[in-house]
N, C-alpha and C positions, 0 to 999 in steps of 0.2 A: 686371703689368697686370691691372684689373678688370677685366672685360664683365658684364653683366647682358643675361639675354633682357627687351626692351624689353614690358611689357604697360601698356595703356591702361586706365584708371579710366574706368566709364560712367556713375558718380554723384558720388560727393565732386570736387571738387578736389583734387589732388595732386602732388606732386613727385618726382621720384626720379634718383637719380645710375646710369648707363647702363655708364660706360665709366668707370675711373680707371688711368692710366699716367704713370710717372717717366722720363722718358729721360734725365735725370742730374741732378745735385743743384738746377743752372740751369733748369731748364724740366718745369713741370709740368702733364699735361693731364687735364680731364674733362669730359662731355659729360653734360648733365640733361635730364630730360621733365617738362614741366609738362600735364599735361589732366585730365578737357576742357575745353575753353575755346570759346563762343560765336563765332562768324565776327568776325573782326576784332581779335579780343584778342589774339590772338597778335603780330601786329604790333603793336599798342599795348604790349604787356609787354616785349617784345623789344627793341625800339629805346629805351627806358627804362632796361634792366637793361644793354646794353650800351654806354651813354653812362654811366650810373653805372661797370660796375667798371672803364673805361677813366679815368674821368675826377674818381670821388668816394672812392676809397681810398687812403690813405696809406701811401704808402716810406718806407726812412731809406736817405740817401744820403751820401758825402761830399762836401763844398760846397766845402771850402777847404784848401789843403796850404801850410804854412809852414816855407822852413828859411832862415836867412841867409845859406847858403854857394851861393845857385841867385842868377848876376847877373839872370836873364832869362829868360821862358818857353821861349824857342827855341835856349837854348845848350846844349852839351854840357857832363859833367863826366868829368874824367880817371876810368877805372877802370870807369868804367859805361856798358855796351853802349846805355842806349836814352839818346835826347834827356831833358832836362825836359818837352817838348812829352807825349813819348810817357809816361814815368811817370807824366802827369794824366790822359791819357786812361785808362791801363789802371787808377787811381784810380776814372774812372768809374765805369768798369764793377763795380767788387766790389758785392759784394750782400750787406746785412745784417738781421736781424733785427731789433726792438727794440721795447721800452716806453717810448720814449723821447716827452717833452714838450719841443718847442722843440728847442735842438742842447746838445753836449756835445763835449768835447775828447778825442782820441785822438791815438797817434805812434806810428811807426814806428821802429826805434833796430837794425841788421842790422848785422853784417861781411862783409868778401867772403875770398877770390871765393867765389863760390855763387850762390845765387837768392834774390829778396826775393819773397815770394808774401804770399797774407792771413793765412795762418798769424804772420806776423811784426808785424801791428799789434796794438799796444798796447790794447785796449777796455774801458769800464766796464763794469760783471757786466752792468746793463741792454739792454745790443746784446752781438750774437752775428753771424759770420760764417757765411753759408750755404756757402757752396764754400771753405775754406781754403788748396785749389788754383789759385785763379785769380793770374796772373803779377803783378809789378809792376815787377821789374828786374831785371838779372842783373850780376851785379857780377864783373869780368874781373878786380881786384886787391883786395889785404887793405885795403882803405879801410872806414870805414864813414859809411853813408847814416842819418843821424836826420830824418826829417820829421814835422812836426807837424801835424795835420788837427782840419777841424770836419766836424763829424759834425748832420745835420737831417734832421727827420722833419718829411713835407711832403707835397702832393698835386699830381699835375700836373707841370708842368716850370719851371727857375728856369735862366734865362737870365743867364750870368754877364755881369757890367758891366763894360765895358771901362775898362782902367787900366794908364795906364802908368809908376804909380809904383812900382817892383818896391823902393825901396829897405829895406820891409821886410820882405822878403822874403815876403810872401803873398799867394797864386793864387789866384783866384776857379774852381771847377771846375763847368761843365754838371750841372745833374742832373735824372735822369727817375723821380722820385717815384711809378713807375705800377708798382706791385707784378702787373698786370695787363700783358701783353704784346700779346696779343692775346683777343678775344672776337664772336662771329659766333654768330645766329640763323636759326634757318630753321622753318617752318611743313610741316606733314603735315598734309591736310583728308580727313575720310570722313565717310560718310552722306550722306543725299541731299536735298533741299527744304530744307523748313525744321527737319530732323532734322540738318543738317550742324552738323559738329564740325571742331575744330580739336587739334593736339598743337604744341606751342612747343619747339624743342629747341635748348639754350643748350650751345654749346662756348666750353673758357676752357682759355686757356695763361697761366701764370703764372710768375715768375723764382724759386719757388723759397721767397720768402720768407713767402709764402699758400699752402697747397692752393685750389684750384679752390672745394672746398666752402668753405672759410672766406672769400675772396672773394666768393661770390656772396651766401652771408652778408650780410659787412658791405655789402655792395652796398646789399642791398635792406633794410639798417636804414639808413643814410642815405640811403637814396629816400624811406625812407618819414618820417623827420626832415624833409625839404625840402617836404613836402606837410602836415604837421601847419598849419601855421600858417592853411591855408585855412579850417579846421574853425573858425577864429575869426568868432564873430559880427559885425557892421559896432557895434554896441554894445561889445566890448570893444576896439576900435579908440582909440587913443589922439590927441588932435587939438591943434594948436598954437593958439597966439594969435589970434585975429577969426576962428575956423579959414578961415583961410586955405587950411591944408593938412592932410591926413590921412598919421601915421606910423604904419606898422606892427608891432604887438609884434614884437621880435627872435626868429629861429627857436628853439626849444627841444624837449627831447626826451621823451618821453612818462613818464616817470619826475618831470619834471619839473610833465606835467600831473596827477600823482599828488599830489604835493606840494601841488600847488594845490587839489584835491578836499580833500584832508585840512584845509585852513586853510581853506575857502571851500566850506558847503555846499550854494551857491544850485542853484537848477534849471537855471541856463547853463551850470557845471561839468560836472554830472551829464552834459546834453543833450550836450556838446562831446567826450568819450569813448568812441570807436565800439568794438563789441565784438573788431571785428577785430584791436585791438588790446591784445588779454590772454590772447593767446597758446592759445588754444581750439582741441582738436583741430579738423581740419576738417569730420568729418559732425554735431560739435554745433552747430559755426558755421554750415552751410548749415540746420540741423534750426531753429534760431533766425533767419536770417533768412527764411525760409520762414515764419515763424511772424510778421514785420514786428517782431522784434526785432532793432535796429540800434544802439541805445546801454546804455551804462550805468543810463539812467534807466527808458528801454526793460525790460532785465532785471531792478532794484528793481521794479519795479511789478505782476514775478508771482512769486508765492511757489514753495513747492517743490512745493505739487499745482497750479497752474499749468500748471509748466512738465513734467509724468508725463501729462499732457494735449495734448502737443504729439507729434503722430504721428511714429512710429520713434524716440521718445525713451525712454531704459531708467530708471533707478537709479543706475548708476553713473556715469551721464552727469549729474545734479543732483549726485552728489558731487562730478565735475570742477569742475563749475563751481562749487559751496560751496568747495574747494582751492583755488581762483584766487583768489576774493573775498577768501580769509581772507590766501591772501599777498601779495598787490599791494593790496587798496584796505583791509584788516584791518575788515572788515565780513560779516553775512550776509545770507541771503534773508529777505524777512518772511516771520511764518508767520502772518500772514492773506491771503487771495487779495484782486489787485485792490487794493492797497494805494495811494491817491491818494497824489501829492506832499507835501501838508503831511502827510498820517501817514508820507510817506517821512523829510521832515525830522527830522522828534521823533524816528522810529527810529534813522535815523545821529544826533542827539546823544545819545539814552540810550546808541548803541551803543560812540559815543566818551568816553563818563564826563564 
């Protein structure tokens, strides 16, 4: 187990992981501090982040178990201790890893007597089993048990459909695609009037197949995915016939709005780009928006003595951000100050050849 003594940031924004502990290969816990944060944010970030890792991270589970020698979910078979009922459930349960897109086929193929555990399913190199110890059946005679499974990477829960056509032989199985188990926020306020401050402290239990830290991760990259699409102007809004009605561009992911910049160098690109989103330590990004630089267009428009002009701003801090520029949007700073749009334009095309 980690612990960290917990200390509070009284200027930048930041984050920090407090407490990290394993309590077996199935359940993984940590607990982070976010401050400081303005009265109210804490709940506003809180119940966001934990509706996300409960509800917007993707499992791989298995969906489906097929063998032709099973008449029926609820029968028994000679030689094997548990039900068919009870072999899907403890299906449920394993827990895997994976890179997986869509589903993929795996089987199980065991002799008895002995134990059939995860150790004994068949898997593409692409999924891996977290716990190889978890049960599946125990086999009381020299029989053996082959069953064939689908394997899906999914979010949320998928409710199997009832069917009572067993004659080919294959089970539809529960699954809870929530790599997240559980996740719980709670608020710490100090100072006093209007000097009060807030700390946000995010605990997350996980099955193993995320650490906490990689969860909260991807958490907050598809939070921040489901809110991109806001930053669209009512002009790149796409409209049907007599418009009738207004459809919305499809969600996409900022890589994407990259791609867009690079083929499209208008001023609504530029504008649509916030800085918050190019990865910028966090006392350059508060030293910048302090400064009312809040987009991409925002920062084109001051050179590198501009921005040496910008208080508590160093040297090394205009390299950071010359290193982001050159590797995400493959452009520089002008080196005239105050550089208007149209001389921004001609700069990104001479700079694009």
């Amino acid at each position: 187990m980690i612990r960290e003594k917990v200390t509070v940031s009284t200027r930048t924004l930041q984050w920090k992981c407090v407490e990290s502990k394993a309590d077996n290969k199935r359940l993984y816990y940590g607990r982070f501090i976010l401050s400081p944060l303005m009265k109210g944010q804490a709940d506003t970030i809180g119940i966001a982040m934990r509706r996300a890792l409960l509800g917007e991270i993707e499992g791989t589970c298995i969906t489906r178990a097929k063998s032709k020698k099973i008449p029926h979910e609820y029968s028994t078979l000679v030689g094997i201790q548990e039900s068919v009922h009870d072999i899907l459930m403890n299906l449920k349960e394993i827990v895997l890893r994976s890179n997986l897109y869509g589903t993929c086929d795996a089987s199980i193929c065991a002799r008895g007597p002995g134990y059939v555990t995860a150790q004994d399913i068949i898997l593409p190199p692409y999924v891996e089993v977290v716990d190889n110890t978890q049960h599946i059946a125990s086999l009381t005679e020299p029989i053996e048990l082959c069953i064939g499974l689908q394997i899906e990477r999914n979010r949320g829960y998928l409710i199997k459909t009832p069917n009572n056509n067993f004659q080919d032989g294959s089970y539809p199985i529960d699954a809870v695609f929530m790599p997240v188990r559980n996740a719980n926020h709670s608020i710490h306020s100090y100072g006093n009037g209007n000097d009060k401050q807030e700390i946000l402290f995010l605990e997350i239990w996980t099955n193993g197949s995320l650490t906490p830290k990689e969860a909260l991760h991807e958490a907050s990259r598809n939070l921040i995915d489901l809110f991109i699409p806001f930053l669209h102007t009512e002009e790149e809004n796409l409209h049907l016939a007599d418009n009738q009605h207004m459809v919305p561009l499809p969600p996409f992911t900022f890589h994407d709005k990259l791609d867009k910049l690079r083929k499209n160098k208008k001023k609504i690109a530029l504008k649509s780009i916030f800085i918050d989103q190019s990865e910028l330590p966090p006392r350059i990004y508060n030293c910048l928006i302090r400064s009312n630089i809040y987009t991409l267009l925002d920062l084109l428009n001051n050179s590198q003595e501009d921005l040496m002009k910008i208080e508590h701003f160093h040297i090394n801090d205009v390299k950071q951000i010359l290193d982001i520029l050159e590797k995400h949007f493959a452009m520089d700073l002008p080196k005239k100050p105050k550089m208007g749009f149209e001389s921004l334009a001609q700069f990104i095309d001479s700079e694009s050849g």
